[in-house]
C-alpha positions in Angstrom: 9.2 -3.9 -8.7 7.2 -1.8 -10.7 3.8 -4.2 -10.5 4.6 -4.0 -6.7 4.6 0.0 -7.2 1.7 0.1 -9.2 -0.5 -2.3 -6.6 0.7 0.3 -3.6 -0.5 3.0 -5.7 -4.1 1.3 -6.2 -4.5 0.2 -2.8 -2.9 3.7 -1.7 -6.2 5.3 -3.8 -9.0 2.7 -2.8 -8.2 2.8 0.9 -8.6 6.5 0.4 -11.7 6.1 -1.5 -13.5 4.1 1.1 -12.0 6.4 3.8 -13.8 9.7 2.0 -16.8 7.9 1.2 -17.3 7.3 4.6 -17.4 10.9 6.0 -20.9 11.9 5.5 -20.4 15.6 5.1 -18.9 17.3 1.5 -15.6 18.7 2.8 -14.4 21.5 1.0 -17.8 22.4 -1.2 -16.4 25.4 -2.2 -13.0 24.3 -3.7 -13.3 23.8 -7.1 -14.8 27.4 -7.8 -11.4 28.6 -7.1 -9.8 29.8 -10.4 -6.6 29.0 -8.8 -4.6 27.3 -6.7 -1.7 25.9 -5.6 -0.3 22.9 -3.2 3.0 20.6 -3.7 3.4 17.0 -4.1 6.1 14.5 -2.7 6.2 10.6 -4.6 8.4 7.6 -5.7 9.9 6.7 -9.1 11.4 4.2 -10.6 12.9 5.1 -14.0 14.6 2.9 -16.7 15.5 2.8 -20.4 14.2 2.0 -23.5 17.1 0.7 -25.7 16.9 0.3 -29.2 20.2 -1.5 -30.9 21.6 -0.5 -34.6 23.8 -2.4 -36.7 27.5 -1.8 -35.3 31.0 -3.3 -35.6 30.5 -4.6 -31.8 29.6 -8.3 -32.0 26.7 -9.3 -30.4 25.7 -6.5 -28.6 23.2 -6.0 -25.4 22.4 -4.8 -22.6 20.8 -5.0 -19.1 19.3 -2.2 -17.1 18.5 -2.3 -13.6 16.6 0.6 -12.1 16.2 1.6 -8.3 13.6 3.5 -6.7 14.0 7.4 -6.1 12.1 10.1 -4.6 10.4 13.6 -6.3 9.3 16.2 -4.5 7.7 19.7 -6.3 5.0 22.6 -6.3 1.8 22.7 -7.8 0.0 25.7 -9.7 -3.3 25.1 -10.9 -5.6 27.1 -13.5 -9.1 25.9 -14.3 -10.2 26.2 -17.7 -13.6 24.3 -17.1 -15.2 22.7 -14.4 -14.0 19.3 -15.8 -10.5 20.7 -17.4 -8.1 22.3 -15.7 -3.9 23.2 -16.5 -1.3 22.1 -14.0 2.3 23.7 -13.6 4.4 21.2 -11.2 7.9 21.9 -10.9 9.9 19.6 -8.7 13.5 18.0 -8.6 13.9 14.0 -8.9 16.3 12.1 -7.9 17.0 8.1 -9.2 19.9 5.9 -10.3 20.2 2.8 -12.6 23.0 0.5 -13.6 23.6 -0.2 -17.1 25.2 -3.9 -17.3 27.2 -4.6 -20.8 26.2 -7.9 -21.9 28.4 -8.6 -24.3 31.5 -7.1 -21.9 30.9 -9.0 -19.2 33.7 -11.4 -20.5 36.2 -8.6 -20.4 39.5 -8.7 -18.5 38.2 -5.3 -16.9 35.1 -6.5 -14.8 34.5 -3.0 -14.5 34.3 -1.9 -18.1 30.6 -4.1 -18.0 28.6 -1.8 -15.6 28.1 2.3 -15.4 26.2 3.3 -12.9 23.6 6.2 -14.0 22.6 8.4 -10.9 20.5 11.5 -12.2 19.3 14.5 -10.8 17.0 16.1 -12.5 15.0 19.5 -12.8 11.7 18.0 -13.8 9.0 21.1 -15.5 5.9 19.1 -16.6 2.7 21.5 -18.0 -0.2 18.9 -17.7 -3.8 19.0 -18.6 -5.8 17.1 -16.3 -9.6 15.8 -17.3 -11.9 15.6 -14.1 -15.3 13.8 -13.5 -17.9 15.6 -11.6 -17.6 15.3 -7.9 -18.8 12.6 -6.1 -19.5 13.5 -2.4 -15.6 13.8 -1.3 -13.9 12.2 -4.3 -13.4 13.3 -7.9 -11.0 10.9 -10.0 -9.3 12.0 -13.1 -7.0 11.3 -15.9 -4.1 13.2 -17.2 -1.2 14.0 -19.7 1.1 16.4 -21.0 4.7 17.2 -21.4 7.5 18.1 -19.9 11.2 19.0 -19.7 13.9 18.0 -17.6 17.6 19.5 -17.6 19.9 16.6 -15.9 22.0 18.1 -13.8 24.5 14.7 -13.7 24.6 14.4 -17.2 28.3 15.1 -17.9 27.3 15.9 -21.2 30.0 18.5 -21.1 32.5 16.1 -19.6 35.6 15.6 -21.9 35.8 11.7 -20.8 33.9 9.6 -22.2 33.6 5.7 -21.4 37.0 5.0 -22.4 37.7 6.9 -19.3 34.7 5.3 -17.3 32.7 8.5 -17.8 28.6 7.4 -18.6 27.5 10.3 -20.4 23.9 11.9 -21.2 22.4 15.0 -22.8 21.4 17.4 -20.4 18.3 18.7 -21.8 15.4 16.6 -22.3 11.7 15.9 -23.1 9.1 13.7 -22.1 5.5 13.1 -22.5 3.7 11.7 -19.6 0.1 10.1 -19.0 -1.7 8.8 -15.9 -4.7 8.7 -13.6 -5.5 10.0 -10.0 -8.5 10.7 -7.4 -9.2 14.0 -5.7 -9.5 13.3 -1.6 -11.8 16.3 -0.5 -10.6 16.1 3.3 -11.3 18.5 6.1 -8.8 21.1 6.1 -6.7 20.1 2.2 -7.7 17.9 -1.2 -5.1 14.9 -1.0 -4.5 13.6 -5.0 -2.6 10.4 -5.1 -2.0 9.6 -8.5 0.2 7.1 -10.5 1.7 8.5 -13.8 3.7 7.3 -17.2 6.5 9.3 -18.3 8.4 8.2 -21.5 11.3 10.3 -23.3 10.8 12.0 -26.7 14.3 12.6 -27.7 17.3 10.0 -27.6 19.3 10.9 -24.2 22.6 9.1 -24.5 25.8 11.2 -25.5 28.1 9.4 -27.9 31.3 8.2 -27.0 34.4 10.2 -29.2 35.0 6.7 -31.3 32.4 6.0 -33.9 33.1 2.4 -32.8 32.9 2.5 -29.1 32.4 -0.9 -27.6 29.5 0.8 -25.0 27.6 3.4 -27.6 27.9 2.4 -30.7 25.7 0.0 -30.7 22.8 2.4 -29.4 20.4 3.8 -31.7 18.2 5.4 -29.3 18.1 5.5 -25.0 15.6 7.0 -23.1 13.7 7.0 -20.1 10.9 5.4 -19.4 9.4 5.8 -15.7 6.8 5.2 -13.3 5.8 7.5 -10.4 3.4 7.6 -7.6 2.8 10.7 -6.5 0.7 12.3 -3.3 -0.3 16.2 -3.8 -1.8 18.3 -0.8 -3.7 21.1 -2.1 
């Protein structure tokens, strides 16, 4: 799914390409001189988890995650610093869910002690520096990366049940680091910026269970997110 995502997202940007390249007047000539500005952004995701196992009293430990797709939507601020660097403020909500299959549960006389499903909501606050090449009649491509932080608002971190109870739970505060590359669309009336971006956790996200032996998190030494999004600013 996510080589499927990632060949939308580079067809997505070359039929753009050829589309600008085509228009034989430079939209926009005066957009870039702007110190600021500001536009929003709508895209796809598709998040999962990087697991890392530690020595535990569970026998034979693992686990399978399946991640869906989801949807982020956000604002854009921009600042240029430089006419090839600029700083980007993009607050924006995101929405995905995953399924977290116990392998070594599966057995279980409980089929459902095997699988939590993870749905997250989350309040995502990325600052990102973005490293432009010089304009090219209407396109301008560009890398990026940065950081960011996102407050989960589904992670029942407070939550008093734990999995014993069937409660999944994860910290509520987190942060990421996040790289990627994009092209600027100078069009008519807007700049259109598809771009297709890396985001990986930086601290461990799951909450442990009460028991220092739990059966589902006591074999975890570290869980977070790694995700994929595709994402199409107006500007």
């Amino acid at each position: 799914m996510i080589k499927k995502a990632l060949l939308f997202g580079f067809l997505l940007m070359i039929s753009a390409t050829f589309f600008a390249q085509r228009e034989r007047v430079e939209n926009l000539p005066t957009f870039d001189d702007r110190k600021i500005h500001y536009g929003f952004y709508l895209g796809l995701n598709q998040n999962d988890f990087k697991l890392n196992k530690r020595n535990s009293n569970v026998f034979d430990a693992g686990y399978t995650v399946e991640p869906t797709y989801g949807f982020n939507v956000g604002l854009i601020a921009e600042l240029r610093l430089h006419k090839n660097l600029s700083i980007r403020f993009e607050p924006g909500l995101m929405t995905n869910s995953k399924n977290i299959i116990f392998n070594h549960l599966t057995s279980s006389s409980n089929p459902r002690d095997s699988i939590r499903e993870v749905g997250s909501t989350y309040l995502h606050v990325p600052v990102i520096l973005k490293f432009s090449t010089d304009r090219y009649k209407n396109i301008r491509p560009y890398v990026l990366g940065g950081v960011s932080y996102d407050h989960n608002f589904s992670s029942n971190e407070a939550n008093q049940d734990d999995n014993s109870a069937g409660q999944f739970r994860m910290k509520t505060s987190n942060f990421m680091y996040e790289v990627g590359m994009g092209i600027d669309i100078y069009l008519s009336f807007f700049k259109f910026s598809p771009s297709i971006r890396g985001v990986f956790a930086i601290n461990n996200e799951i909450k442990y269970d009460d028991d220092p032996n739990s059966q589902w998190t006591s074999p975890v030494n570290f869980m977070g997110t790694r995700g994929l999004f595709l994402n199409l600013a107006f500007e």
